[in-house]
N, C-alpha and C positions, 0 to 999 in steps of 0.2 A: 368495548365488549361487543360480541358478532350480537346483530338481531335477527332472529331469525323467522322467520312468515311461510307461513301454507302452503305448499306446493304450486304452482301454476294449475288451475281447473280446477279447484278442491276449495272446500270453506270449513269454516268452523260454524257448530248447531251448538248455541248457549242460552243462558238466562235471558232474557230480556232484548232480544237482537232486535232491531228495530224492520231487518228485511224479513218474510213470513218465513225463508227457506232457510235462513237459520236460525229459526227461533223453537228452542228447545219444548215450550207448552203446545205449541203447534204440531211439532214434528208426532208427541207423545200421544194428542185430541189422533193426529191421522192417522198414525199405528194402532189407536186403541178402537177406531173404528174399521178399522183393517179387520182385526182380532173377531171385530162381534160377527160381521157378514159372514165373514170366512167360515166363522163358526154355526150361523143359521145355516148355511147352505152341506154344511158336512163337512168342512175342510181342517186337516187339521196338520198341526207344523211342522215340518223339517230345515233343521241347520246345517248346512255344509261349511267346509273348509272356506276358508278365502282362497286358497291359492290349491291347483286341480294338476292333473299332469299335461302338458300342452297335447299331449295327442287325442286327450278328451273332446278338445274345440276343434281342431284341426277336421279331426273326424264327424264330430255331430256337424257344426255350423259349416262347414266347407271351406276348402282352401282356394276356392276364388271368390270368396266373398271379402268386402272391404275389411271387417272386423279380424280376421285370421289375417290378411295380407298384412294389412297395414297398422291396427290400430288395438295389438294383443301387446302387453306386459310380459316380456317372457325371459324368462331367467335361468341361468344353469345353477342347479344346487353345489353345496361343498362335496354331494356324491354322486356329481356327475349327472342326475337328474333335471330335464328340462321341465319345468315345472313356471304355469301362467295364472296371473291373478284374472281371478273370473271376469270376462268379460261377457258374460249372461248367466243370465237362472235357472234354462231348463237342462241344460246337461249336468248341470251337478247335481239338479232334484234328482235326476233319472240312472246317475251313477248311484245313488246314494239307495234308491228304489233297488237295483240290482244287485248292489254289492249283500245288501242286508237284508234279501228275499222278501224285500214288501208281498211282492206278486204272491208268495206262498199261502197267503192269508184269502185270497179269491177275493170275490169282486171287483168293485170299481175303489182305488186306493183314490183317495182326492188328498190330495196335497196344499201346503200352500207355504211362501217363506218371505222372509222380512232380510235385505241384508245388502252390502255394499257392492257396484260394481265397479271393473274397469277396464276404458278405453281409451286409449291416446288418442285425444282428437283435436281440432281449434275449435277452444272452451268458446262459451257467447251463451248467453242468455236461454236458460234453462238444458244447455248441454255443458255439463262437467266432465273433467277425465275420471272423477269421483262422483259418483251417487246412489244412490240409494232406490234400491226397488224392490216393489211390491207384488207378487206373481203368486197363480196358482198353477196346478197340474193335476187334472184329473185323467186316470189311468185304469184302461183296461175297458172301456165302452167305446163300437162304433157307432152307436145308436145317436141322431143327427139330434134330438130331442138334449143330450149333451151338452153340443156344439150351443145352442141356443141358451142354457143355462149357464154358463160361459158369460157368455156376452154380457146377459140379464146380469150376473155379479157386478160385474164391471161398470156397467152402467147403474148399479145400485147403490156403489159408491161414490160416485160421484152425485146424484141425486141427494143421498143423504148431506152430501158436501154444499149442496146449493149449487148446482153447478147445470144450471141448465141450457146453453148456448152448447150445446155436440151436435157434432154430425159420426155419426157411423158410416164405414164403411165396409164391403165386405164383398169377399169373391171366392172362386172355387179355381184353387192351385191345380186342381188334376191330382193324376197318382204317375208310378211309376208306367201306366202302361199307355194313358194319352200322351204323358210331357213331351214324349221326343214328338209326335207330330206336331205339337204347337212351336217348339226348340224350332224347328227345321223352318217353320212358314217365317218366325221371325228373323231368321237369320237371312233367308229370302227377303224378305221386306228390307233389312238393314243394308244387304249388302252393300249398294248402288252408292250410299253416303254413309259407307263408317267411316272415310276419310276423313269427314268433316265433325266426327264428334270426339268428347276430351278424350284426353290420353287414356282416363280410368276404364272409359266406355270402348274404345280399340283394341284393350285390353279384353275387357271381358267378352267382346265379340268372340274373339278367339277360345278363350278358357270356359265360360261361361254366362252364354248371350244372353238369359234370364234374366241375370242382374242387370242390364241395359234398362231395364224399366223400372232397376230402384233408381238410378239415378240424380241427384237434385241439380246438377247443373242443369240452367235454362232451357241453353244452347239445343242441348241431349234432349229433354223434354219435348221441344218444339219440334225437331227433327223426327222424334218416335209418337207425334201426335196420332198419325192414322198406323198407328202399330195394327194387326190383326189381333181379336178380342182371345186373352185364353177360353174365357167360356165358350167359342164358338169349336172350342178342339177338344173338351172333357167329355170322356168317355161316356157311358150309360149309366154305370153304377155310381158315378161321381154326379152326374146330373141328376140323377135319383136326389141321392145325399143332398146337393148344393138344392133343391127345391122344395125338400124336408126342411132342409136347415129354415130356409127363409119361412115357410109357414109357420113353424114354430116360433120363431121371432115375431110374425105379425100376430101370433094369439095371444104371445106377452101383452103385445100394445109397443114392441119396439119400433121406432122408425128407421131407415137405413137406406142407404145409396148404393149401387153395386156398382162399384169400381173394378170395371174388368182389365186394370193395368197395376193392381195392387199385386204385389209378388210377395212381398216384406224382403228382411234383410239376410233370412239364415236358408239355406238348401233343404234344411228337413222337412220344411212345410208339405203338407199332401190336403189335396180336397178345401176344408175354409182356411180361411185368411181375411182379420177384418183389421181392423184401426176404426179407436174413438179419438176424434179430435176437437181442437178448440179454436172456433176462431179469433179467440182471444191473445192469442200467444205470436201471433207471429209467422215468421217463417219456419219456427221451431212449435208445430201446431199439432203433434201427433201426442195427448196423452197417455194413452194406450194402445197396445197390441198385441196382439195374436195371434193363433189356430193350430190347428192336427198335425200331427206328426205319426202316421200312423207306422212306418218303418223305425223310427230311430232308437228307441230300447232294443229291439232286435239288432240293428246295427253297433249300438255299444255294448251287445254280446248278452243281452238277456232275450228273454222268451218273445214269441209274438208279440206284440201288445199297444192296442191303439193308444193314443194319448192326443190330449190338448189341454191347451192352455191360454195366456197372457203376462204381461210384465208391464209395470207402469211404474212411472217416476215419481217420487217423493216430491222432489223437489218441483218438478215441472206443476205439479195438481197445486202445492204453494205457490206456485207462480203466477195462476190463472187465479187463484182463489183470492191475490193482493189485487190483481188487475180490478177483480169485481169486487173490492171492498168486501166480499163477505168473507170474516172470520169467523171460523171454527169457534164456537163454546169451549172455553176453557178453566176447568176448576181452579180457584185458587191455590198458588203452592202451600199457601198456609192458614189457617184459621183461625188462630190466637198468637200476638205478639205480647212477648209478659213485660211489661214498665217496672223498673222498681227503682223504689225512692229511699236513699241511706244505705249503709254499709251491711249494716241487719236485714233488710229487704232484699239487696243483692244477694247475701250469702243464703238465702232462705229461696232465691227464684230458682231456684236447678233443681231443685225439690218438686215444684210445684209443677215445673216443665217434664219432670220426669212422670207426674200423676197424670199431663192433658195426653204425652203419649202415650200410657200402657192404658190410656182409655180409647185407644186409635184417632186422638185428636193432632190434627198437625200442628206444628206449635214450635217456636223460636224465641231468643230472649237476645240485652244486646251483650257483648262479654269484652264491652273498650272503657267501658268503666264510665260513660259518659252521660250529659246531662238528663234530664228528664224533658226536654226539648229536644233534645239529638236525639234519646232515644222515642219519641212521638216519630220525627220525622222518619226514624228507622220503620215504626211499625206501618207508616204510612205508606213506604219504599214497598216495603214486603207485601203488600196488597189485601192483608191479612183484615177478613170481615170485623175482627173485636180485636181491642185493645185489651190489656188485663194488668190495671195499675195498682201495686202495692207500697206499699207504706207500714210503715211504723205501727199506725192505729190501726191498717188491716190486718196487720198478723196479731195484733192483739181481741181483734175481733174474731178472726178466724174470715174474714171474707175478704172479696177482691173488686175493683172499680172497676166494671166490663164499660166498656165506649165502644161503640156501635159508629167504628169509623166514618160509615155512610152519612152521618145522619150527626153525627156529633151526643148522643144522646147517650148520659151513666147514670147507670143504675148500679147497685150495692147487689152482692150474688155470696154465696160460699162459693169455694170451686165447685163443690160436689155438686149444689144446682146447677151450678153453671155448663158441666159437663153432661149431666143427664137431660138441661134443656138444647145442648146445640147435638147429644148424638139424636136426641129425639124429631131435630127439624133435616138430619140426613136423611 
């Protein structure tokens, strides 16, 4: 019989995994902390499709970027429709914004979404062709004060995470009315030695020199060391902004590095562009990123309308969070394991299991028919704070044997105490 296994890049997120990134109470502690910031700061959800029209990406992210060249899912439908599994978050938040007139509601629309990506790439240690990110998008302010609460999110969740070895990064893309002069100086600077860098980088010299500075081959790197600074080409009202932006950050109390060869990976970018990273990870060191896009709702055919954002990995923030031993607080899946002893006992626990949940108690029993030692070790497996052992003389009592797993300690209860004292220590 065929066996069949996970995709190449992809994992499964279960019960009890023993790696952090896929272990199911982890994933649930960091989405559920997702949920609360998002929601202090004003954000609130939208879900899109997995799979977008390819002209979506082609168009927002650019078609000389690696992600659109190389490394899209892309499929022709039974009707003829070229249609790609997302490989990012903000063009589908911002289709999703257009199609169903967010914008008509005025102000600032703040967004945020939970949900799968993908990219074909070679998978390795916190890059998947499958994962899972976490992003927001706030819409319709250029106000640089924004840009700065942005960041503050971002860095707010990881904080909360324990997570305090970052370095920020952060620079100013320009707009549409600097870029070509900074496009032109680096293309100058390149020209003399694009023979000698990779294939991808001779490539985009040609198509689009920008991306010469996302580059991660070495080679490229070393080569473009004395690149010319984009900050040294942004216009007046972009230098305004990028100098807004920064004060704002230092009245947070943020720290940060300006990396004037930060571009990121997508074309829409305008004015910031930051990355939080970890030097914990590796060469795979960027847990987050982002910035403005102040064209590209316009471009995908809606009104005016500034925007920014970020997009961070699920799994990456698990990955750095096992490096540092510190695990997420996690509630137990369950609260009460019910033991029963005898056939009578059995037949009477699905009753009793029915009473701990319509009281919002989490609660499980075991249904293999097995010993009252298998079923200890069960409630032990389940990590369930109380046992709740019955018997013959308990149901003739009307009460139950709570065992306080921890501690090995029973005490005699009715359920009904038993219920009113454990919703009472919630």
């Amino acid at each position: 019989m065929a066996k069949f296994q996970a995709p190449k890049g992809t994992h499964d997120v279960y019960p009890g995994a023993r790696k952090w990134h896929e272990n199911t109470a982890l994933w649930n502690r960091l989405e559920t902390i997702f949920r609360e910031l998002a929601a202090l700061h004003g954000y609130q959800e939208v879900r899109t499709p997995v799979i977008e029209p390819t002209g979506l990406f082609t168009r927002a992210v650019g078609e000389g970027t690696d992600i659109v060249s190389k490394e899209m899912y892309t499929f022709e439908s039974k009707g003829g429709d070229s249609l790609t599994l997302r490989p990012e978050g903000t063009a589908p938040a911002l289709r999703a914004y257009i199609e169903n007139s967010i914008y008509a509601e005025g102000g600032v629309a703040k967004l945020f979404y939970i949900g799968p990506i993908f990219r074909y790439e070679r998978p390795q240690e916190g890059r998947f062709r499958q994962h899972t990110q976490f992003g927001i998008e706030a819409l319709g302010s250029r106000d640089p004060r924004i840009d700065a609460e942005v960041v503050w999110l971002a860095l707010s969740i990881y904080r909360r995470l324990g997570l305090d070895r970052l370095v920020t990064k952060v620079n100013s893309v320009g707009c549409p009315n600097c870029r070509p002069a900074y496009r032109d100086a680096l293309v100058e600077f390149a020209r003399p030695f694009v023979g000698q860098m990779s294939a991808d980088n001779q490539r985009r010299f040609n198509e689009n020199p920008l991306r010469m500075l996302d580059s991660k081959d070495p080679g490229d790197q070393k080569l473009l060391e004395g690149a010319p600074s984009y900050i040294d080409y942004i216009c007046d009202e972009c230098r305004t902004h990028f100098e807004a932006f920064k004060a704002n950050l230092t009245a947070l109390g943020a720290q940060y590095e300006i990396d004037s060869r930060l571009v990121r990976g997508f074309d829409y970018y305008t004015k910031t562009a930051f990355e939080i990273q970890s030097p914990d990870l590796g060469a795979q060191s960027t847990l987050c990123g982002g910035g403005r896009y102040d064209g590209l709702v316009e471009e995908l055919g809606g009104p005016s309308t500034p925007g920014i954002g970020f997009g961070l990995g699920i799994e990456r923030v698990l990955i750095a969070l096992e490096k540092l031993n510190r695990r997420p607080d996690t509630a137990p899946p369950l609260t009460a394991f019910i033991v029963t002893l005898g056939e009578n006992a059995a037949s009477q626990g699905l009753a009793l299991l029915t009473r701990l949940r319509e009281a919002g108690i989490a609660a499980d029993m075991d249904y293999a028919g097995r010993s009252m030692k298998a079923q200890m070790r069960a409630a032990g497996k389940s990590a369930a704070p109380y046992a709740l052992i019955v018997g013959d003389d308990e149901l003739a009592s009307g009460d139950v044997v709570v065992k306080t797993m921890a501690t090995g300690e029973q005490t005699k209860a009715t359920l009904d105490e038993f219920i009113a004292k454990t919703i009472g220590q919630e």
